[in-house]
N, C-alpha and C positions, 0 to 999 in steps of 0.2 A: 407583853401580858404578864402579871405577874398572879392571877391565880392557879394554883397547883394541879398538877396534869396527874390524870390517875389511866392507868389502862387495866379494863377489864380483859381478859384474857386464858388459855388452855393452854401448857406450855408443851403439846406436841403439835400444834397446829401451823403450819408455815406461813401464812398471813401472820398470826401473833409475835412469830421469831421476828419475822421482814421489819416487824413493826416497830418491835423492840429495839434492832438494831440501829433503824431510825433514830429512835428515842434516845437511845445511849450515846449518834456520833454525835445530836443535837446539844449536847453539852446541857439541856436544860435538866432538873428535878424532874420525878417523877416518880407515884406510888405505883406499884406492880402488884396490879390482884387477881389470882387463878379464883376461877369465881369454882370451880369443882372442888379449890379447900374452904373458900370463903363463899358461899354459895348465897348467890342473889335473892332480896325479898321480893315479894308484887310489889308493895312500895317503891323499892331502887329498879324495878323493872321498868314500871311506869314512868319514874323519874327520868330514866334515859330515854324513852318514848318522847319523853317531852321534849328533852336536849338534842335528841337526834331529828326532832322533825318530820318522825316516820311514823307509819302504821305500825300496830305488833305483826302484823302480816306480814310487815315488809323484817319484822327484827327476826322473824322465823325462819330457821336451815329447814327447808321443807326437802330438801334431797335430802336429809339424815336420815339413816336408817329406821330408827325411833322415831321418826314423822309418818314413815312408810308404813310401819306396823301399829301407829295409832289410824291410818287412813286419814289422816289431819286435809289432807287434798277434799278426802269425800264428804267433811263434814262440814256443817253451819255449825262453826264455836263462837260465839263472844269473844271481846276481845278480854275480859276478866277468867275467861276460862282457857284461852291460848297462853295467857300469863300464869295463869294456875300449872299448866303443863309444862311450859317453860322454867317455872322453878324447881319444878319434878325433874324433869328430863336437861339438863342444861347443853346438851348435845343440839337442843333446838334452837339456841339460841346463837345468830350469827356472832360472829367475832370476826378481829379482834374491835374492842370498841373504846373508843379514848376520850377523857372527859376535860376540859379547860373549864373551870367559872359555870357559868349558863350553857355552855357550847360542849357538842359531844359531837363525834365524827364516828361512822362504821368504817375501819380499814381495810376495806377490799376494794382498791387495791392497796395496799399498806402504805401509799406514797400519799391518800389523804389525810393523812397524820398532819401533814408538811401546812393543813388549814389553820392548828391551831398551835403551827408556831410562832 
């Protein structure tokens, strides 16, 4: 594969390390983006929606603290308005998540990195 691998990512999270180090012994290129300095739009939200193949439901940390205290569990949101919140709150949003071309992978466990190498 030769288009460029980007991981989205929080760099005290231990999935994002695991993931990284992955990325590092794999010898390939790779952009490193803490989406808490460089914080994600709805636009590239969606866009990984598309690349990952998932619900926003499924791309939301609903055990986060900040899910807990929005009651995110008790409520009917859109998924325009779970994305709204998600680029408010970026704590909601799983990680770490890794992007090749068309293809994005969630790595939890951080060994499915290993799909898009």
């Amino acid at each position: 594969m030769s288009d460029k691998i980007i991981i989205y990512q929080k760099p005290t999270c231990s999935k994002c390390k695991a993931t990284l180090s992955i990325l590092k012994d794999s010898n390939e290129e790779f952009e490193n983006i803490n989406y808490y300095e460089v914080p994600l739009t709805s636009n590239q939200l969606r866009e990984l929606r598309d690349k990952l193949g998932l619900s926003v439901r499924d791309m939301l940390r609903s055990d986060e603290k900040s899910a807990r205290s929005l009651h995110l569990a008790d409520r009917n949101l859109s998924d325009d308005e779970l994305i709204d919140l998600m680029v408010e709150n970026p704590d909601l949003i799983q990680r770490p998540i890794v992007v090749r071309g068309n293809r994005a992978v969630l790595c939890r466990p951080p060994e499915n990195v290993m799909k898009l190498l």
